[in-house]
Each structure stands twice: as structure tokens, then as C-alpha cells.
C-alpha positions as CSV (number, residue, x, y, z in Angstrom):
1,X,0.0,0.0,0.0
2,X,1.7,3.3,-1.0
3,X,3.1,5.1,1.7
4,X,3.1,9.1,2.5
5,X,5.8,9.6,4.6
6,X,9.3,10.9,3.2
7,X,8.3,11.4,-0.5
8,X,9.1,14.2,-3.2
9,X,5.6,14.2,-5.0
10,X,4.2,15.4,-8.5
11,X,1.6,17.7,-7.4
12,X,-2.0,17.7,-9.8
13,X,-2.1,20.1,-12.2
14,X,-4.8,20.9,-14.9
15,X,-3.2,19.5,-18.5
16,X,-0.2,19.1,-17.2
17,X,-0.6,16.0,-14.8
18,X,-1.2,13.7,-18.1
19,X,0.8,10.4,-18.3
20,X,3.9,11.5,-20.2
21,X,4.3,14.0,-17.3
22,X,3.8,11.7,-14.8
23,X,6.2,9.1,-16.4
24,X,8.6,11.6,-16.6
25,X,8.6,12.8,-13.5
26,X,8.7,9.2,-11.8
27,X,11.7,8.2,-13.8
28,X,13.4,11.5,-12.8
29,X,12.8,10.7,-9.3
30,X,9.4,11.6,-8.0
31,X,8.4,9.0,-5.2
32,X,4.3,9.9,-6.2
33,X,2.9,11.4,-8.9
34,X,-0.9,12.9,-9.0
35,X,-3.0,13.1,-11.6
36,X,-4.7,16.6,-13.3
37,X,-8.2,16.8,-11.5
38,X,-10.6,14.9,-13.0
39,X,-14.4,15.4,-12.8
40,X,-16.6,12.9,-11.2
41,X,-19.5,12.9,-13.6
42,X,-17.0,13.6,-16.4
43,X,-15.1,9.9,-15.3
44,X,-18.8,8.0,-14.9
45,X,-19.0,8.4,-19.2
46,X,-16.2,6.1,-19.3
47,X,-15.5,2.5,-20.1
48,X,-12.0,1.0,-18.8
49,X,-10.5,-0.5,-22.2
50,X,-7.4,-2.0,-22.5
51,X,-5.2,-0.8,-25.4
52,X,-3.0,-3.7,-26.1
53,X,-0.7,-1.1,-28.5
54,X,0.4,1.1,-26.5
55,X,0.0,-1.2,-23.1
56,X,-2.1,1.1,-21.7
57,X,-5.0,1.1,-19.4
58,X,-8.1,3.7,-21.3
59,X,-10.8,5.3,-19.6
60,X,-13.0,6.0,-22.7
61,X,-15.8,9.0,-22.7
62,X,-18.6,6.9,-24.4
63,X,-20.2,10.4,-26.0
64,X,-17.2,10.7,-27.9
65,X,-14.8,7.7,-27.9
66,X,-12.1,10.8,-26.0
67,X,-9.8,9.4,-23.0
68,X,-10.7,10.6,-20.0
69,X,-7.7,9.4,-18.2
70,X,-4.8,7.3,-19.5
71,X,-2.4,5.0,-17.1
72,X,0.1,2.3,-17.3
73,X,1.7,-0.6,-15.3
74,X,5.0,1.7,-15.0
75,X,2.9,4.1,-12.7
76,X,0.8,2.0,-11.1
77,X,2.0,1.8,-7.7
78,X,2.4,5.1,-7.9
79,X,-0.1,7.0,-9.5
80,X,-2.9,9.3,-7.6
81,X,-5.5,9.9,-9.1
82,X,-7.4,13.3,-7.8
83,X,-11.0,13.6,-7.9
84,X,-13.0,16.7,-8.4
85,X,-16.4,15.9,-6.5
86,X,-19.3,17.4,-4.5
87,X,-20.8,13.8,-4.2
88,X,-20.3,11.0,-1.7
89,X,-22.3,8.1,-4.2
90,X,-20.5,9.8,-7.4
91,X,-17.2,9.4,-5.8
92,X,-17.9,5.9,-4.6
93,X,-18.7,4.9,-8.3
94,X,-15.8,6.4,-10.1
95,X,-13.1,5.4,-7.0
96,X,-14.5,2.1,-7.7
97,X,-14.1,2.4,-11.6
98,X,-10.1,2.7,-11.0
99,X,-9.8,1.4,-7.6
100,X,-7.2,-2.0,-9.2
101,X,-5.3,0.7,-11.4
102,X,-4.4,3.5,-9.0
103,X,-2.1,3.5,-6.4
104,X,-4.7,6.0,-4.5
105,X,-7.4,8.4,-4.4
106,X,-6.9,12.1,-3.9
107,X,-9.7,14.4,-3.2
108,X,-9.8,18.5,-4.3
109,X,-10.4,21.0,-1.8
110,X,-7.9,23.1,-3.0
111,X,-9.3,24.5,-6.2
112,X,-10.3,28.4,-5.9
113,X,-11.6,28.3,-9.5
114,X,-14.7,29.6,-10.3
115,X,-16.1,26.2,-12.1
116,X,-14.7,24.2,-9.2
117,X,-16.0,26.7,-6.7
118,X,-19.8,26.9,-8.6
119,X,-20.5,23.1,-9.2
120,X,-19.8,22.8,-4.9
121,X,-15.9,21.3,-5.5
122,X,-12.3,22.5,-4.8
123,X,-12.5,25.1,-2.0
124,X,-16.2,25.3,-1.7
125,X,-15.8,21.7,0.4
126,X,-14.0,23.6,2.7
127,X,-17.1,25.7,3.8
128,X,-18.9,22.5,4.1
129,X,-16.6,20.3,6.2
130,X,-19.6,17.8,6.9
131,X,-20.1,17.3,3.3
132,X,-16.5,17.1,3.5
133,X,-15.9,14.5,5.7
134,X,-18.8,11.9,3.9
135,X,-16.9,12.0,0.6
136,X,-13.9,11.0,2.7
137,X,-15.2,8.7,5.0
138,X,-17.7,7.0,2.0
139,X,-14.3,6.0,0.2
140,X,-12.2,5.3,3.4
141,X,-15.0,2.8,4.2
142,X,-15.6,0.9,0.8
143,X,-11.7,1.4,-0.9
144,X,-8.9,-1.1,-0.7
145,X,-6.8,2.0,-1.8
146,X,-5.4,4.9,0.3
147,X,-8.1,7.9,0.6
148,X,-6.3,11.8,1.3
149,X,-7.4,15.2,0.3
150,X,-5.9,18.4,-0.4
151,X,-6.7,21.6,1.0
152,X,-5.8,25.2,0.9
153,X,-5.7,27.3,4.4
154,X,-8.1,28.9,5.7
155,X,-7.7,32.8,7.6
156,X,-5.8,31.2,10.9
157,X,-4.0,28.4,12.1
158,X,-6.6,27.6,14.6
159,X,-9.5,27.6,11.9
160,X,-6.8,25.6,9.6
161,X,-6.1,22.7,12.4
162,X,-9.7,22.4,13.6
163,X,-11.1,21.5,9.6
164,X,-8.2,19.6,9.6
165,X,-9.0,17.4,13.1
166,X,-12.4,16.9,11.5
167,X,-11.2,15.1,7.8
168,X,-8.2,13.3,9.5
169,X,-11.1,11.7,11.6
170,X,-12.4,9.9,9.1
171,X,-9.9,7.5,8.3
172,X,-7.7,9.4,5.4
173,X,-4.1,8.3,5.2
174,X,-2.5,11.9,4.7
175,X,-3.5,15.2,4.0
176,X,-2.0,17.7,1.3
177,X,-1.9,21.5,2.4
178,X,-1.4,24.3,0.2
179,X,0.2,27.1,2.3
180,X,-2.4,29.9,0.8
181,X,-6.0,30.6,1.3
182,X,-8.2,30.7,-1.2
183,X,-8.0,34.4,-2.3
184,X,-4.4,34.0,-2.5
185,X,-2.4,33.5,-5.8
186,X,1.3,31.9,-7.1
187,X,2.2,35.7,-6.7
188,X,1.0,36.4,-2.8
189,X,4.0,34.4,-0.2
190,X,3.4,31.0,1.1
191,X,2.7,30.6,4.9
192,X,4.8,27.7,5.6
193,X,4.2,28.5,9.7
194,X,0.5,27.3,9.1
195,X,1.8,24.2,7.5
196,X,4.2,23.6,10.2
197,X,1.2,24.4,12.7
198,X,-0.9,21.5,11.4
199,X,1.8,19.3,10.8
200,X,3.3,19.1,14.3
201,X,-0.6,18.4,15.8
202,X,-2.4,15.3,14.0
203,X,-0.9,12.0,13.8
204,X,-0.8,11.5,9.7
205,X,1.2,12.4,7.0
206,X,1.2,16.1,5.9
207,X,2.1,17.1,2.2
208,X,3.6,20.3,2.2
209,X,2.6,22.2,-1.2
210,X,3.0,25.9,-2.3
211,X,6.8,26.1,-2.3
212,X,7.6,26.2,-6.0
213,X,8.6,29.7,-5.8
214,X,11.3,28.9,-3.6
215,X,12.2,25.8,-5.2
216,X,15.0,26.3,-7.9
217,X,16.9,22.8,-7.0
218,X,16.3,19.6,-5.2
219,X,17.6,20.9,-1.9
220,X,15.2,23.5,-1.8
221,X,13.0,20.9,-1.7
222,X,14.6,19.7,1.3
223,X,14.5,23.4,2.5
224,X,11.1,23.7,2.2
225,X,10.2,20.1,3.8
226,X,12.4,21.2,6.9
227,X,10.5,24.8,7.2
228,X,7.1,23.4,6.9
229,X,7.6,20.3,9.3
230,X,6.0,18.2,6.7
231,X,6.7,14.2,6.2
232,X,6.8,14.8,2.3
233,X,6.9,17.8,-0.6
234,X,4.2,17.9,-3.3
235,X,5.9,20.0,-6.0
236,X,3.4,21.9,-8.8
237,X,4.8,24.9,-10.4
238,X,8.5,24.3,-10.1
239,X,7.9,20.6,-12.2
240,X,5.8,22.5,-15.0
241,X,8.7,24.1,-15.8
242,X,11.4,21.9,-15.4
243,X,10.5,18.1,-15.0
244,X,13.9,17.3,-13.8
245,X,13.5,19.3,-10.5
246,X,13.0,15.5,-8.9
247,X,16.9,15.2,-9.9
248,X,19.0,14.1,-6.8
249,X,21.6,14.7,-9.1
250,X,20.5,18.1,-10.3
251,X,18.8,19.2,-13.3
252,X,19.0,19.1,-16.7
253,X,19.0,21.4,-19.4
254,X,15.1,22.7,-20.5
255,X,15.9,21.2,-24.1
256,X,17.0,17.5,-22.4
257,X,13.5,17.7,-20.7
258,X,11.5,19.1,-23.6
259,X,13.1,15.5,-25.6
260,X,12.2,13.7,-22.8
261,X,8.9,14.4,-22.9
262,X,8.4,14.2,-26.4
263,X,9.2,11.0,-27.0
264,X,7.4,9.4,-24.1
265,X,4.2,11.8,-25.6
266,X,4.9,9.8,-29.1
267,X,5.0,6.2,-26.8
268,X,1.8,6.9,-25.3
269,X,0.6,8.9,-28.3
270,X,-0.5,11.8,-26.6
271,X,-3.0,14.5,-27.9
272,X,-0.7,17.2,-29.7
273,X,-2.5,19.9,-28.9
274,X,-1.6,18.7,-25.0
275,X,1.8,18.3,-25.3
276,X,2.1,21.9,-27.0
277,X,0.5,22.8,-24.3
278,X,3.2,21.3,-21.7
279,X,6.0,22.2,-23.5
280,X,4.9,25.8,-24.1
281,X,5.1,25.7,-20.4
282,X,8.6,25.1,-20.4
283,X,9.7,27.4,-22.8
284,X,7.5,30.3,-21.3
285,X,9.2,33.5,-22.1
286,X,11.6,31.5,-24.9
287,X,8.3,31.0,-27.4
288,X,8.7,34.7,-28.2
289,X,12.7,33.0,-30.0
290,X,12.6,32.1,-33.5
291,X,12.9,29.0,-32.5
292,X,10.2,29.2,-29.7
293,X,7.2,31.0,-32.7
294,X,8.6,27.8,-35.1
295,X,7.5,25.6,-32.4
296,X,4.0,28.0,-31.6
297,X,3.3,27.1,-35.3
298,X,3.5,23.2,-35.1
299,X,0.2,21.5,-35.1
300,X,1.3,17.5,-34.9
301,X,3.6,15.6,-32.9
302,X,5.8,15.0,-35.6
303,X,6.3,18.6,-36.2
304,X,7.1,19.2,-32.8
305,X,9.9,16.4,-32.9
306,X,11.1,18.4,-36.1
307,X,12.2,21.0,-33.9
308,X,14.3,18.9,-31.8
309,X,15.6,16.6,-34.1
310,X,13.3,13.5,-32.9
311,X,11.4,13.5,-36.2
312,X,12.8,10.0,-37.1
313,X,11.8,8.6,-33.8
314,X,8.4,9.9,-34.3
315,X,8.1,8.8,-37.7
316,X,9.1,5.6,-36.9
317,X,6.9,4.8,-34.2
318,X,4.1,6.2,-35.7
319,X,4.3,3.7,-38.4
320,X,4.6,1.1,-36.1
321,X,1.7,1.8,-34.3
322,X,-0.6,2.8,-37.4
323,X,1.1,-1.0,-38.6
324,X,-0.6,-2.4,-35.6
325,X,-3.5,-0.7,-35.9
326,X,-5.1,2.7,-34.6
327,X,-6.3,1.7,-31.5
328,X,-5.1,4.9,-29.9
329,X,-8.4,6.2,-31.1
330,X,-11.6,4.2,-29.5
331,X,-14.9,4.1,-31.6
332,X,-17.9,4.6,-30.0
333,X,-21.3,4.5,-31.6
334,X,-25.0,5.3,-30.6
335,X,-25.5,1.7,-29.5
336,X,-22.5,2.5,-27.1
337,X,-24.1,4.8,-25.5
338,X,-25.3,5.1,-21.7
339,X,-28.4,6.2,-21.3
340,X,-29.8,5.3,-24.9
341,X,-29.1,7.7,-27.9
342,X,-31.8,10.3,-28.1
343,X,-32.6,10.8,-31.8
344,X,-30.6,12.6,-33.9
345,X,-30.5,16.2,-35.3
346,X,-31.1,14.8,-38.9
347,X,-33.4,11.6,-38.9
348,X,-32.1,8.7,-36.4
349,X,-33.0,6.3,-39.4
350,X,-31.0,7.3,-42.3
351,X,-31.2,4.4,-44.9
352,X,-28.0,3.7,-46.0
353,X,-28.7,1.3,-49.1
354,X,-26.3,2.5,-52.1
355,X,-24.1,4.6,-49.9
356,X,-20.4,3.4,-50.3
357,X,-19.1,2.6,-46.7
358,X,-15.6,2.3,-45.1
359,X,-14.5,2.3,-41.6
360,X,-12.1,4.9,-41.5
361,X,-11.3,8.0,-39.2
362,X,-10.0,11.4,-39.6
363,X,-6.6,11.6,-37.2
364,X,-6.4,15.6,-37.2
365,X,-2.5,15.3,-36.0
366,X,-1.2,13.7,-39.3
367,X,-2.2,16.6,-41.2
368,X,-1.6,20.2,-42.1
369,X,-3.8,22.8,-43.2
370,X,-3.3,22.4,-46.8
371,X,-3.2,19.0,-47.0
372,X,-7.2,18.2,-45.4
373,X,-8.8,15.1,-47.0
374,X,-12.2,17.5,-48.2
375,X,-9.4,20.4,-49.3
376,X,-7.5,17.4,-51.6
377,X,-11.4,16.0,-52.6
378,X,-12.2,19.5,-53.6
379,X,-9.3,20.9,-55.5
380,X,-9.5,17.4,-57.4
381,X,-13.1,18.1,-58.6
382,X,-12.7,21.8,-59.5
383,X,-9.6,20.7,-61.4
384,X,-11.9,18.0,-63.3
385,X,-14.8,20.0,-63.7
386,X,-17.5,18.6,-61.5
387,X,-19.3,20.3,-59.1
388,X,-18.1,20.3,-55.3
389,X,-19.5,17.2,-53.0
390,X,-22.5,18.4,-50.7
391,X,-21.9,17.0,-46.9
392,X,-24.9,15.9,-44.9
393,X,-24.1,15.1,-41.0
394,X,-26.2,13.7,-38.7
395,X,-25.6,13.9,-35.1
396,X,-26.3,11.4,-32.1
397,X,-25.5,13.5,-29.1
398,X,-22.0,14.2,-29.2
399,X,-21.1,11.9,-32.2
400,X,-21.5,13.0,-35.5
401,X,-21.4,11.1,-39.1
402,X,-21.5,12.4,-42.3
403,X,-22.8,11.4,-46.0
404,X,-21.0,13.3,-48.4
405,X,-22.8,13.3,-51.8
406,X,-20.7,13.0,-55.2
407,X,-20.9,13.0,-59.0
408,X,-24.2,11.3,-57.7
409,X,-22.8,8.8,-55.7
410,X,-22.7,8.7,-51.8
411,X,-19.8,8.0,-49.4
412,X,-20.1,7.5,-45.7
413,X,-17.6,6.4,-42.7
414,X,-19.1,4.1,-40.3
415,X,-16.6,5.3,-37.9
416,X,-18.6,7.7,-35.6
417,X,-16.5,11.0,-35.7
418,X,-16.5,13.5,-32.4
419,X,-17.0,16.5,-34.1
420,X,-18.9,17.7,-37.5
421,X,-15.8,18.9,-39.5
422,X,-13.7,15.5,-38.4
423,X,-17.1,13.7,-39.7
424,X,-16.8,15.5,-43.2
425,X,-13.5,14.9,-43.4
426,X,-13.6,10.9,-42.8
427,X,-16.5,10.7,-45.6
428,X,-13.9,12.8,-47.7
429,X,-11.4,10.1,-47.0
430,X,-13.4,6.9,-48.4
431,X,-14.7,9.3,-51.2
432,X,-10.9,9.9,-52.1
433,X,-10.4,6.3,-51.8
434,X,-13.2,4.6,-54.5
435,X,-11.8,7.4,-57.3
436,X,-8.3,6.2,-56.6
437,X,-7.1,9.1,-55.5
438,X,-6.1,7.3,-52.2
439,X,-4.6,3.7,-51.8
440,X,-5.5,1.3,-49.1
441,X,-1.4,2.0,-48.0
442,X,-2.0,5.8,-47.7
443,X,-5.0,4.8,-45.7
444,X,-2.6,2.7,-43.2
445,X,0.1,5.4,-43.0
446,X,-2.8,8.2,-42.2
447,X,-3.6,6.1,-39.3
448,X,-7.1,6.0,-40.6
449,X,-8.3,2.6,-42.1
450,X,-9.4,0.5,-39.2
């Protein structure tokens, strides 16, 4: 059972706390690692599926076939995942969705975002300690995993200790503390003294958190354990920007890390538009460098890798996995759905007799802009002389599907799309396809033939 005491920790963080990150930081020497919040009713969408390419474990949102959360056997002993809930029974349900892949279960009561804050989660808990203390005692009661929460402070030390005393009474196995209230901000100074208040009065492990401004090297880690009185660290800002912060050894440079991370986000083949998102992170005031508005203008993973000489790597694997097939992308379809599809925007029955079908899907990353299945479909017909293809979607909740009409023929995907434009873009792709404009080999290289 994973153990508290004495550990360096990855703290959660929104986009950033995906599993490259937390691989990352675990092999550059985080003892824990916590996942970005995720929402409860958000979680209770998904399906567990195991994706035997990329030997992962996929929690699948069945309204759109997106992962809601992503984990492997590498982690597993050590991975957290947080929890953003108002909801003893919701919790219950989605703590017991992931309760044999997670190493623990993390509550948030240290959000002060207004979304967290409106839908009764993140700091708003703490104004409800009762409500509090069910969510934690409901998991502590029916989980085989370790249950803690993390809070912010509240306006004294006193206040602070007594909500405290009240959640360490129902069973939790430590409690993380970030050392500012909930009007405070990365800019306003951490109290560290409340920590150490609440740390040397309640017999579990406390999680100091709210040093990263301090925190430029591994000993300040150290530093900051030792002036908060804390058993372990939990370390948020200072890892967004340089991974390798874990480093005993000290760290390394920001372009070692931004490699790092961008192969393990082609191993787990990671969402580009989240990994530009990480990385921008670590370049912060360096995307405004030649280099840094090249990068700003990548769209795919492979263009990324460009930049740091990993395109090989990247094209490599990609093959490999596209070889295998794409089961990086999960297909869900209105039968999938939980409760039953409601009908769609444009008749639930369509009668597909004569309409040329393919399984195939649109995978956004392995384009650019001028190279768009429907951009290729229509330059080919305005160069040939017919008139452009007329797109008909239908939409079953948050799945779409499109026929796409042509020289009086009709092409469809049966590979429910999550969005209109990636729908009309899949039908562009079989379309493409029966006037030999695409080969069954360009199919497999796009990723998209399934």
C-alpha cells in the first residue's frame, strides 16, 4: 500500500498531470505522482478498455470515444489519481471504476476556481466540512486503496487545524496542504508556519505544497520540507517548468527535458495539442525566439519532434503503431451509449442502401492545413470539372457522421466522428479512396483505415 511519509511528489495540475508528465517525473525521481483533476460525472461516461498497442489502461468517454484518463503498469504503484467531486455516491462509483489501477485516491479541496467553486468542489468543500468529511469517510470505508485530500488554508491556524482534526477523523491516510487561502495566488507568499502548525498536531502524514517559488533545485525541496515540518513535498509549479527538479543529481537542461517528454508523448501517443501545451510551459518567455514562434506554429507531434531533431523517432513509431492498428483512437457508436441515444439532429434512421461505406477516421495530428482530405477532394473536382460534394451530417448526441454526396454517388464512414468537420473529413477520405485518389497504403500510413 503506498506510503506518504518521506516522499518528493508530483503535485495535480490541470493539463499538465497527463501520463507523459507523470512518467517523466517518476523516472526523474518523484516518489508519487498525482494526476490533473478529473471530474466525477465527467469519469462515470467512461469505459476501462485496455489498449494492447500502446500497453495502456483507457478510460473511454462513451459520448465521444475521447480518454478521459490514460495509465500504465509503469505508474501503477504510484499514481494518484485526484478527484473533483461534490458527491459522496459519485465518488464511490468512479473510485471504484479505478480502484485496481491507481495507487490512491486524492480528493480537491484546493481549487479556488470559479467552475470548481460553482459546481460545490475545490475550495467550496472547505465551507462545508460535513459534506467534507462523507466524501472521505464514504471511500475510506468501501476502498482497498489509500483515501487523502488536499486543501488550501483557511484565515488562521486555529481555523486551519480544527477543519483539519475533522477530515483526519475519518480515516484518510494523509492530508496535502497548500500554504495559501483561497484568495491567495502563485504571486501572494506562502505561509509555511500554518503548515508547520498543522503538521506538528495530527498523527498523519502532511504534504507540504505551495513552495515552488522557492524551489530552484532539489535541496530546496529539502529546504522547504524542513521549514514546513512536513513528512513529504508535493511540488506543482516548479515541475511545470522543469520536470527534472525531482533530480538528486541536479537538473537538466530545458531542451534534455523538452526531448524527454516528447518521446514518451509519441510512446503513449498523446493528444498534440496537450503536449504543446506542456512544452509551451517550459519554454514560457523563450516562445517569443525564433525557435520558440517555429515551435508556436507546429500542429502535430511529428512537427514538434522536427524542432528537436526527434522526427525519425516519431516517424518511426508512428508507423509502427498505425502498422498495428489505430487503437489509440476508441470508436464509440450510438449503440454504445449510456443512457440510450436520443434521436438525432437529422433523422435517427437514415437508410443507407447504395451509400459506399468504409471504416475509417480522420486523425487531425497527421495533417496540415493544406493537406485536409475534403481540401484534396475538392481541389481534385474543381480541377476536373465537377461540381463540389455536398456534406450531410447527422448527429447522435456528441457523435456525428456524415454522407457526403458526389458526382451522384454517396460515401459514408461508419466510424462515428467527435466532431462535424472531423465527420466530413472521414467521408472525404473513403470518397478519395473509391476514385483512386487514395490507396489502401496511404490509408494505413494516415492512421485511418481501421
Amino acid at each position: 500500500m503506498l506510503n506518504y511519509d518521506n516522499k518528493i511528489i508530483l503535485a495535480p495540475m490541470v493539463r499538465i498531470g497527463t501520463l507523459p508528465t507523470r512518467i517523466l517525473a517518476l523516472r526523474y525521481g518523484a516518489d508519487i505522482v498525482y494526476t490533473e483533476e478529473l471530474i466525477d460525472w465527467k469519469f462515470l461516461r467512461s469505459k476501462r478498455r485496455i489498449n494492447d498497442i500502446l500497453k495502456t489502461v483507457d478510460f473511454v468517454d462513451q459520448t465521444d470515444g475521447t480518454i478521459v484518463f490514460r495509465t500504465c503498469h509503469e505508474e501503477k504503484d504510484k499514481v494518484v489519481l485526484q478527484l473533483g467531486t461534490c458527491d459522496a455516491d459519485r465518488a464511490l462509483k468512479v473510485a471504484k471504476l479505478v480502484e485496481n489501477d491507481v495507487a490512491g485516491i486524492d480528493i480537491n479541496m484546493g481549487c479556488p476556481k470559479e467552475f470548481s467553486i460553482k459546481g460545490g468542489m475545490g475550495v467550496a468543500l472547505l465551507q462545508n466540512p460535513e459534506k467534507a468529511f462523507k466524501i472521505l469517510e464514504t471511500l475510506v470505508n468501501n476502498l482497498t486503496i489509500p483515501v487523502t485530500c488536499k486543501i488550501r488554508i483557511l484565515d488562521t491556524p486555529e481555523d486551519t487545524l480544527s477543519l483539519v482534526q475533522k477530515l483526519v477523523s475519518s480515516g484518510i491516510k494523509a492530508i496535502a496542504i497548500h500554504g495559501r487561502t483561497k484568495d491567495e495566488r502563485p504571486q501572494h507568499p506562502v505561509h509555511p508556519g500554518t503548515i508547520k502548525y498543522i503538521a506538528e498536531r495530527i498523527p498523519i502524514p502532511v504534504i507540504a505544497n505551495g513552495g515552488s517559488k522557492e524551489i530552484e533545485k532539489f535541496s530546496d525541496i529539502l529546504k522547504f520540507k524542513e521549514m514546513t515540518g512536513c513528512s513529504s513535498v508535493m511540488i506543482a509549479r516548479a515541475a511545470e517548468w522543469n520536470c527534472s527538479i525531482f533530480r538528486k543529481d541536479g537538473m537538466l537542461p530545458m531542451d534534455t527535458v523538452i526531448e524527454d517528454l516528447l518521446r514518451l508523448s509519441v510512446d503513449f501517443d498523446n493528444p498534440p495539442a496537450n503536449t504543446k501545451y506542456c512544452i509551451q510551459n517550459i519554454l514560457r518567455e523563450l516562445q517569443e525566439t525564433p525557435r520558440g514562434r517555429q515551435f508556436l506554429d507546429s500542429q502535430t507531434l511529428e512537427q514538434m519532434c522536427t524542432i528537436w531533431n526527434l522526427q525519425d523517432y516519431c516517424k518511426e513509431k508512428q508507423k509502427m503503431y498505425q502498422g498495428l492498428g489505430i487503437q489509440g483512437r476508441w470508436q464509440v457508436t450510438p449503440s454504445d451509449l449510456e443512457p440510450p441515444n436520443k434521436k438525432s439532429k437529422l433523422a435517427n434512421e437514415v437508410n443507407l442502401d447504395g451509400v459506399i461505406q468504409m471504416q475509417v477516421c480522420f486523425i487531425r495530428s497527421n495533417y496540415n492545413d493544406l493537406n485536409l482530405p475534403k481540401s484534396q477532394l475538392h481541389a481534385w473536382a474543381g480541377k476536373n470539372g465537377f461540381s463540389l460534394p455536398i456534406y450531410q451530417t447527422r448527429q447522435v448526441e456528441k457523435l456525428f457522421q456524415t454522407i457526403l454526396i458526389f458526382n451522384d454517388k454517396k460515401y459514408t464512414s461508419t466510424f462515428w466522428e467527435k466532431n462535424k468537420k472531423f465527420a466530413e473529413q472521414s467521408a472525404a477520405l473513403v470518397c478519395l479512396y473509391h476514385l483512386g485518389l487514395k490507396t489502401k497504403d496511404d490509408l494505413i500510413k494516415l492512421g485511418s483505415l481501421l
